[in-house]
C-alpha positions, 0 to 999 in steps of 0.5 A: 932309497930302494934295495930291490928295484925290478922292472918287468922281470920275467921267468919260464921254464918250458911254457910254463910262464913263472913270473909274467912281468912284474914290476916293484921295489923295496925301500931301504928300512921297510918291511915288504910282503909278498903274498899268493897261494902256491903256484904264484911266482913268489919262489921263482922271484925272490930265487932271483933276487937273491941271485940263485936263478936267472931272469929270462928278461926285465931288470933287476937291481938288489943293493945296486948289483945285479944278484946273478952277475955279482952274486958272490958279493951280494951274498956277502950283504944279505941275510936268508932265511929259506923255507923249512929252516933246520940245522945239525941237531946236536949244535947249540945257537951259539955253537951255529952262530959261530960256525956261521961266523967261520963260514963268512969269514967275519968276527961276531958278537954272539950274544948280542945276536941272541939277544937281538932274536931274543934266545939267549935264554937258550943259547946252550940248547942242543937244536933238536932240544928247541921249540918251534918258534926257537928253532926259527929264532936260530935261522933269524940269528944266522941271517945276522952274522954277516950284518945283512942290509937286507934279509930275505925272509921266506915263510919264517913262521910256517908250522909255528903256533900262534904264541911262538908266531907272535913272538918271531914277529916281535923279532922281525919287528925290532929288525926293522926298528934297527933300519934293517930292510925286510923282504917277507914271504908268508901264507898268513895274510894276518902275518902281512898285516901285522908286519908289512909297510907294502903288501904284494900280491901275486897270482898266476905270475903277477902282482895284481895288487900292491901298496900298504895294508891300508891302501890294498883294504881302501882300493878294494875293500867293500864299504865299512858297515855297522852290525847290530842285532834286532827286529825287523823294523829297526832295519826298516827304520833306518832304511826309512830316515836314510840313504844307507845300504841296510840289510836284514839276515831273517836267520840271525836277526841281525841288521847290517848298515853301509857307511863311508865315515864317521858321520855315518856312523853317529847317524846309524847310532842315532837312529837306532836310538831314535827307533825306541826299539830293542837291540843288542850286539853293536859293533862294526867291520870292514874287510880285512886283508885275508878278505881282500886277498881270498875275492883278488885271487879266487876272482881269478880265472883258471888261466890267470891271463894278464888282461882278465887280471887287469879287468878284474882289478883294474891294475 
């Protein structure tokens, strides 16, 4: 069952062409991220989809209404963090839950709130008291009170130290073990692929990818390789006794070996061995997520066109 469905949604202000026709949908339970640099469409998508701006064209569907048409009782469904989170200095978690509480006219259990976002250790804490990550549990505490069937999480973890990310992550983990479905916007491409089921990413308007993490880095991502450090004639040796894409960096001394799967890679290890040469430093790569993302987008001309896009990436 999808909560998000859009189907060619478009979006100009002016001649500037926001959002070009993109097409997409979200599964009840999973986390999905969208990602791109500024400019990309992101904001201008997720505005509509929570019923804060009109669509020029296409369809759009958030827990089966129409976010602009029944935009009073979706709100009521929904959870949302925005970007840059804050709230009155001198208020408490708890004192903000409650207020919120009051704001949508529900009864709610505090506490278990704070615990779901794990800040019940600060729960009488003034706002302005709190840390970074803290702070950002507050906004996560308030999208609960309503007990949203969806949450709209825009940049939830920007500006936070890598300590307090983890541990908004761990937050929005649980969220999603509790059947909660999760749309996530962030810069942080490790962020997405730490978190998200399905990834998209957007440029100039449109998605030029989407699928999971694992799908994006098989689809685009360069061949898996073998690195180790040594002579020469060790990348000589396996050029020799194989078929692999071997490359030798004079600088480092280090040897690279392409290779497609596991037999390849008991087959480099043998052959390192076989050689009787010396070596060190053994290990593998293969492209992650921020590389996939940097050679999508930066692959991109200057106008961002539709069918340069579609070359490019084959989508």
């Amino acid at each position: 069952m999808s909560v998000i469905e859009a189907f060619d949604l478009k979006k100009s202000y002016g001649s500037l062409q926001a959002v070009k026709g993109i097409s997409f949908d979200v599964k009840s339970g999973e986390i999905f991220s969208m990602l791109g640099p500024n400019g990309a469409g992101k904001t201008t998508t997720i505005e509509i989809l929570e019923g804060l701006r009109t669509k020029d064209s296409g369809q759009v569907s958030v827990l089966g209404l129409d976010p602009w048409k029944n935009g009073y009782e979706l709100h009521k469904r929904i959870g949302v963090i925005p970007q840059g989170f804050r709230f009155f200095d001198k208020a408490t978690p708890k004192e903000a839950i409650k207020y919120y509480a009051d704001l949508f006219g529900v009864q709610t259990n505090a506490e278990q709130i704070l615990r779901e976002v794990i800040l019940q250790d600060a729960e009488n804490n003034y706002f302005e008291n709190l840390s970074g990550g803290q702070k950002q549990k507050v906004g996560l505490a308030l999208s609960l009170v309503n007990n949203p069937e969806l949450l709209f999480l825009d940049e939830p973890t920007t500006g936070l130290d890598p300590q307090a990310r983890r541990a908004v992550w761990q937050v929005i983990k649980n969220l999603k073990k509790a059947g909660r479905a999760i749309l996530l916007t962030t810069h942080y491409l490790e962020e997405a692929e730490q978190l998200a089921d399905r990834v998209a990413i957007m440029d100039h308007g449109l998605i030029i990818a989407i699928g999971s993490p694992y799908d994006i880095e098989q689809r685009y991502g360069s061949q898996e390789r073998i690195k180790v450090v040594g002579p020469k004639e060790l990348a000589d040796y396996i050029r020799t006794h194989s078929n692999f894409k071997v490359t030798y960096d004079d600088a480092t001394a280090q040897i690279e070996v392409g290779i497609q799967n596991k037999n390849d890679a008991l087959t480099t290890f043998k052959l390192i061995e076989q050689s009787g040469l010396d070596w060190r430093d053994l290990s593998t790569e293969r492209d992650s997520l921020e590389d996939i993302f940097i050679r999508l987008v930066g692959s991109l001309d200057e106008e961002g066109s539709a069918v340069s896009v579609q070359n490019k990436v084959g989508n």
